[in-house]
DSSP file (Angstrom, degrees, kcal/mol; ACC not computed):
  #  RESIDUE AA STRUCTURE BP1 BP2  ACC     N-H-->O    O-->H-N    N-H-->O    O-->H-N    TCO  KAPPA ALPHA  PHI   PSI    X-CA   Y-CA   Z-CA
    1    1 A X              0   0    0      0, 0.0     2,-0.0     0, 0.0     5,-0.0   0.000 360.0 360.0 360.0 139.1    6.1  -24.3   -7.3
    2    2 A X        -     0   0    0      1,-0.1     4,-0.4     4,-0.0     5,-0.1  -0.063 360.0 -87.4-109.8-143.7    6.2  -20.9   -6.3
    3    3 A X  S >> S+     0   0    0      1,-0.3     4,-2.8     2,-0.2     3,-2.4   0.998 125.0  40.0 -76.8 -60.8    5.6  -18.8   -3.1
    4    4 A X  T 34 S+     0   0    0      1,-0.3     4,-0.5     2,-0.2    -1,-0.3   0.616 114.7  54.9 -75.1 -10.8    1.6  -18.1   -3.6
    5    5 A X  T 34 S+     0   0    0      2,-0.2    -1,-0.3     3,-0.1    -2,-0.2   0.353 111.0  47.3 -68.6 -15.9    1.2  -21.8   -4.9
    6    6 A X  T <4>S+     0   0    0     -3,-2.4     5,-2.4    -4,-0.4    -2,-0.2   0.777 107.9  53.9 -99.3 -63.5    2.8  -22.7   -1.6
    7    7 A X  T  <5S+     0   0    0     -4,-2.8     3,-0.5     1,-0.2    -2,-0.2   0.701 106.4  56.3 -74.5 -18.4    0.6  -20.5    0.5
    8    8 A X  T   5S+     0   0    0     -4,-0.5    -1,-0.2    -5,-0.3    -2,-0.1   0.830 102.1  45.3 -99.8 -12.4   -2.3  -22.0   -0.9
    9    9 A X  T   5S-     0   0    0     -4,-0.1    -1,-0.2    -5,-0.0    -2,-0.2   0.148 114.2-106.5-119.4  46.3   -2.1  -25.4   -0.3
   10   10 A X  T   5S+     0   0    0     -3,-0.5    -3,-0.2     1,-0.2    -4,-0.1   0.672  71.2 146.9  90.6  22.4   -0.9  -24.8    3.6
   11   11 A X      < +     0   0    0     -5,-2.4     2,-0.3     2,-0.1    -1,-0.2   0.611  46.1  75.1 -75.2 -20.7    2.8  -25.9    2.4
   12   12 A X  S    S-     0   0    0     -6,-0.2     2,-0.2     2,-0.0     5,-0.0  -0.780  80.4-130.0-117.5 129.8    4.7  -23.5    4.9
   13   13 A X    >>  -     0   0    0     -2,-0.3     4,-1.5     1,-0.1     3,-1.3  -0.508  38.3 -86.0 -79.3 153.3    4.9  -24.3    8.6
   14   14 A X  T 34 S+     0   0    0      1,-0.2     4,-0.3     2,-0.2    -1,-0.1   0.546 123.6  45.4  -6.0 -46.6    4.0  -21.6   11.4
   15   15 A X  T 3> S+     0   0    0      2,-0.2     4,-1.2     1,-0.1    -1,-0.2   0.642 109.5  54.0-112.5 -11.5    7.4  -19.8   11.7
   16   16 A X  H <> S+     0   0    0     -3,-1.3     4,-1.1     2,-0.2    -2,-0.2   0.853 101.6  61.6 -70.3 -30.4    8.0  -19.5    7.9
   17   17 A X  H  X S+     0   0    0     -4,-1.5     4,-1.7     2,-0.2     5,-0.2   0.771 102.6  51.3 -58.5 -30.1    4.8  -17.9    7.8
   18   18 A X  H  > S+     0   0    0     -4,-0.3     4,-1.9     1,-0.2    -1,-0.2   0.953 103.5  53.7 -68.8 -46.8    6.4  -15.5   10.0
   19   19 A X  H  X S+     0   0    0     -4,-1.2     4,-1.6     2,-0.2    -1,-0.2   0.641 116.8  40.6 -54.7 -43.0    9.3  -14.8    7.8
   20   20 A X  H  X S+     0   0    0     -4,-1.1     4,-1.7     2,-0.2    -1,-0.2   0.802 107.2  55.9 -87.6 -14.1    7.0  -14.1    4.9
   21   21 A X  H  X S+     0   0    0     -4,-1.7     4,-2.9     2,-0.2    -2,-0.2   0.919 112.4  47.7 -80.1 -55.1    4.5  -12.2    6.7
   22   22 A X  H  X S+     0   0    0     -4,-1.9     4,-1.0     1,-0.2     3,-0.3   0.971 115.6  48.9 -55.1 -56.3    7.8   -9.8    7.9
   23   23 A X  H >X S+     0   0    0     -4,-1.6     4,-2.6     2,-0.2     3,-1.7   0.884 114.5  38.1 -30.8 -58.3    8.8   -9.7    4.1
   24   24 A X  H 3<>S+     0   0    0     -4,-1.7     5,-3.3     1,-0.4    -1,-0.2   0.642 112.1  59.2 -98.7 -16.5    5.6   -8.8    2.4
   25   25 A X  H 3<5S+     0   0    0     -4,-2.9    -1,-0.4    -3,-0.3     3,-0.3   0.868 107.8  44.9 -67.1 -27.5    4.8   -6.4    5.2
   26   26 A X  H <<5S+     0   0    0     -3,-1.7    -2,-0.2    -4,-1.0    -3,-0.1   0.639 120.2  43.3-111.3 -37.4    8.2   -4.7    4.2
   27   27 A X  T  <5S-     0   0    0     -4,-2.6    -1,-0.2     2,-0.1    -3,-0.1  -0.091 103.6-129.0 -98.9  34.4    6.8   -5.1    0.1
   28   28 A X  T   5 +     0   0    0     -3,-0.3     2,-1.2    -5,-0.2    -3,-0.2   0.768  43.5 176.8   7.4  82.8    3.4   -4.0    1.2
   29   29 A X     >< -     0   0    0     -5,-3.3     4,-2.1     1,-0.2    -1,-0.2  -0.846   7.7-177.3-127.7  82.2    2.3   -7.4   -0.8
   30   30 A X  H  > S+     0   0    0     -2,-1.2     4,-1.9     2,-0.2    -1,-0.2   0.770  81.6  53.4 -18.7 -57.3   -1.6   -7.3   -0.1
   31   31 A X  H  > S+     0   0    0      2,-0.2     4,-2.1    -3,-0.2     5,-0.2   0.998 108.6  46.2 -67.7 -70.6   -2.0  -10.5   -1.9
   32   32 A X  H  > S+     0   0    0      1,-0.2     4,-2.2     2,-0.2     5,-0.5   0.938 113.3  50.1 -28.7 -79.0    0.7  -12.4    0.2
   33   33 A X  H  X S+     0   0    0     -4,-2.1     4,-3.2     1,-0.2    -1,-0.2   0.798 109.4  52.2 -16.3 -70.0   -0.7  -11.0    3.5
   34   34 A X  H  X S+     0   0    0     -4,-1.9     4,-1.4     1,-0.2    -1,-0.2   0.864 112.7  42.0 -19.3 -80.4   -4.1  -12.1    2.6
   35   35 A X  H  X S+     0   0    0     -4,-2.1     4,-1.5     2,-0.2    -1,-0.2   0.843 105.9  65.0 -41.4 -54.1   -3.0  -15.6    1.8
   36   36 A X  H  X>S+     0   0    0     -4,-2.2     4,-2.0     1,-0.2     5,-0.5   0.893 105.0  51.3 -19.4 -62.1   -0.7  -15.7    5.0
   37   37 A X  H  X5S+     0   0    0     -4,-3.2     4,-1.9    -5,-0.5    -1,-0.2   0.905 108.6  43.2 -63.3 -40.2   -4.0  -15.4    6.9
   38   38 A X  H  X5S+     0   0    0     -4,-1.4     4,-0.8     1,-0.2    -1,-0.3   0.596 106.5  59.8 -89.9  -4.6   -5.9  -17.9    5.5
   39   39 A X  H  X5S+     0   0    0     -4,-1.5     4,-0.7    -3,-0.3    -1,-0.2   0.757 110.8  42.2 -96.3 -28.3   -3.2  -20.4    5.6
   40   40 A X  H  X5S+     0   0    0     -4,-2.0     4,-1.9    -3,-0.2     5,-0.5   0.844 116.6  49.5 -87.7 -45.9   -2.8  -20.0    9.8
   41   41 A X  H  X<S+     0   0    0     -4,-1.9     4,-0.9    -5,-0.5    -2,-0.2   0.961 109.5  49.2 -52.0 -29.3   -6.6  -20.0   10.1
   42   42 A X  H  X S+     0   0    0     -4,-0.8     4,-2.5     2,-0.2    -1,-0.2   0.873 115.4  46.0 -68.2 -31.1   -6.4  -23.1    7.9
   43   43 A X  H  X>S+     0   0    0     -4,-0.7     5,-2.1     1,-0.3     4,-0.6   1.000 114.4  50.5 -67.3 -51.5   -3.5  -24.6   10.5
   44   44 A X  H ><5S+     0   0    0     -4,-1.9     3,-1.1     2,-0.2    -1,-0.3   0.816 108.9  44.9 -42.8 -39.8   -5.5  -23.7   13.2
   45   45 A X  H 3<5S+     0   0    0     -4,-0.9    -2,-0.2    -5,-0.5    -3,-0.2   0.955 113.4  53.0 -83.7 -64.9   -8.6  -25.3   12.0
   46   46 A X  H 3<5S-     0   0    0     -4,-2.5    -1,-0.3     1,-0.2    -2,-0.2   0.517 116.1-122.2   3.9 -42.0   -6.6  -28.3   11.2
   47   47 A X  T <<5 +     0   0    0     -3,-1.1     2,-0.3    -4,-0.6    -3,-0.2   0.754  62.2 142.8  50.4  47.1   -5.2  -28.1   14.7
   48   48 A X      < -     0   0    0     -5,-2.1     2,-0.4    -8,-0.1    -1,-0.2  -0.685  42.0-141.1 -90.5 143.4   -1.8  -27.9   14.0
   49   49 A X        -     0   0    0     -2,-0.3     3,-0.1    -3,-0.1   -35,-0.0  -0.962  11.9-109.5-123.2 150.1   -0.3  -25.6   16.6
   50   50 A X        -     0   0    0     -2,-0.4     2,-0.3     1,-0.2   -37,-0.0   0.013  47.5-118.4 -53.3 148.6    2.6  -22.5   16.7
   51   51 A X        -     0   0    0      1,-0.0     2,-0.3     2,-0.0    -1,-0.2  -0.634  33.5 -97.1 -87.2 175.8    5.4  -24.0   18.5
   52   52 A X        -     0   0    0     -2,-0.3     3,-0.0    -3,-0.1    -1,-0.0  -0.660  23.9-156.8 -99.1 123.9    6.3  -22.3   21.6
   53   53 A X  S    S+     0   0    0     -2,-0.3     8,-0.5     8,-0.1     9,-0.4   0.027  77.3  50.5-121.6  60.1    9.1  -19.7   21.7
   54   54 A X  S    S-     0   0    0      6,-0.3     6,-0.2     7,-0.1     5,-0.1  -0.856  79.6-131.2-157.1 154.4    9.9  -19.8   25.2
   55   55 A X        -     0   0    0      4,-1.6     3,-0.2    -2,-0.3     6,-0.1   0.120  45.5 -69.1 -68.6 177.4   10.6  -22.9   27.3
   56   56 A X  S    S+     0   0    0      1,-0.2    -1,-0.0     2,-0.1     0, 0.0   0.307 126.3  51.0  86.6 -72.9    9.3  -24.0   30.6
   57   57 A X  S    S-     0   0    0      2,-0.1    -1,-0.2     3,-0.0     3,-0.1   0.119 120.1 -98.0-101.8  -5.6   10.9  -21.4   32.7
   58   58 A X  S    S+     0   0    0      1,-0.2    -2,-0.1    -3,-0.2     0, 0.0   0.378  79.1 143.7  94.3  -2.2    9.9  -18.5   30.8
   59   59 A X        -     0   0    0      1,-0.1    -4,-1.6    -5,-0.1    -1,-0.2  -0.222  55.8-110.1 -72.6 144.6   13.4  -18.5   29.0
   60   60 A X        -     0   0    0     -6,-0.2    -6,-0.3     1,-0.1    -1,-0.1  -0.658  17.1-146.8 -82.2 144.1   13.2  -17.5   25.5
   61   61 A X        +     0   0    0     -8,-0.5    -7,-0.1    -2,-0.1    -1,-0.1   0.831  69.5  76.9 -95.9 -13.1   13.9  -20.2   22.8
   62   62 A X  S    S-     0   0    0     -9,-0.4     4,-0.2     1,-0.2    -2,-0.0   0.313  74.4-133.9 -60.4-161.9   15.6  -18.1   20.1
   63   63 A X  S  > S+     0   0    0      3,-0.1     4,-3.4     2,-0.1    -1,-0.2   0.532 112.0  51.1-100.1 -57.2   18.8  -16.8   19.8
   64   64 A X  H  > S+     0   0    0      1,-0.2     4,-0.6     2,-0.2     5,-0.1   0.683 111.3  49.8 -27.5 -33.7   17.1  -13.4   18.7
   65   65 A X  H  > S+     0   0    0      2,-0.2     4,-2.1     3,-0.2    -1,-0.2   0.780 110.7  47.7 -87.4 -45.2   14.8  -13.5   21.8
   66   66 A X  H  > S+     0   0    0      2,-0.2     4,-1.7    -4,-0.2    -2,-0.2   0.736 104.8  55.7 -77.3 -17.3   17.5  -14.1   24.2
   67   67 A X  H  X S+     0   0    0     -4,-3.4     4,-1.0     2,-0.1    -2,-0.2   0.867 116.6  39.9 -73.7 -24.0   20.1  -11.3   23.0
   68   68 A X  H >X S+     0   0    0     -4,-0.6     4,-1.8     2,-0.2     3,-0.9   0.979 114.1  55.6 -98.3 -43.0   17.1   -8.5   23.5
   69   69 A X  H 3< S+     0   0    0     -4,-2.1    -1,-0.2     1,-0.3    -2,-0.1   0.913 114.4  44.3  -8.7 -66.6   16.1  -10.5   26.8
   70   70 A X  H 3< S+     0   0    0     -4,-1.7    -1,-0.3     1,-0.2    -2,-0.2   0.596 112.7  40.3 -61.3 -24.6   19.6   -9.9   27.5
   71   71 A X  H << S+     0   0    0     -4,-1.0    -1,-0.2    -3,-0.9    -2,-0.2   0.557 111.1  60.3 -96.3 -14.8   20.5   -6.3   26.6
   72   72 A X     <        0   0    0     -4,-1.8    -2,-0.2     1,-0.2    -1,-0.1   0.252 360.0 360.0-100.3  22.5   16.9   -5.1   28.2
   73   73 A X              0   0    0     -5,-0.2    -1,-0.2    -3,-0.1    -2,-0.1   0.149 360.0 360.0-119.1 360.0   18.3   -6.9   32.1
């Protein structure tokens, strides 16, 4: 099954979405985008939710989040 077969039946969780959304902004990939969109409105309606990428404490949960956390202190 490929990528747009994927994106239309809602296969890719919330932070893959992200990962393709950066990609296909990068490939100016109209189609992708498109799909992208309708697949978090579809999670949404669903009521599936984003996970949270900071903690509790405000702390960021990535690694990515916490080195520019860190270089901007």
């Amino acid at each position: 099954m490929n990528r747009i077969e994927k994106l239309k039946n809602d296969l890719y969780s919330f932070e893959e979405l992200d990962t393709l959304e950066k990609n296909a902004t990068q490939l100016r990939d109209a189609e992708t985008l498109r799909l992208i969109t309708r697949s978090r409105a579809s999670k949404t309606a669903k009521g599936e939710q984003p996970k949270s990428t900071v903690d509790a404490d405000g702390e960021p949960l990535t690694k990515r989040a916490r080195r520019e956390a860190k270089a901007k202190r």
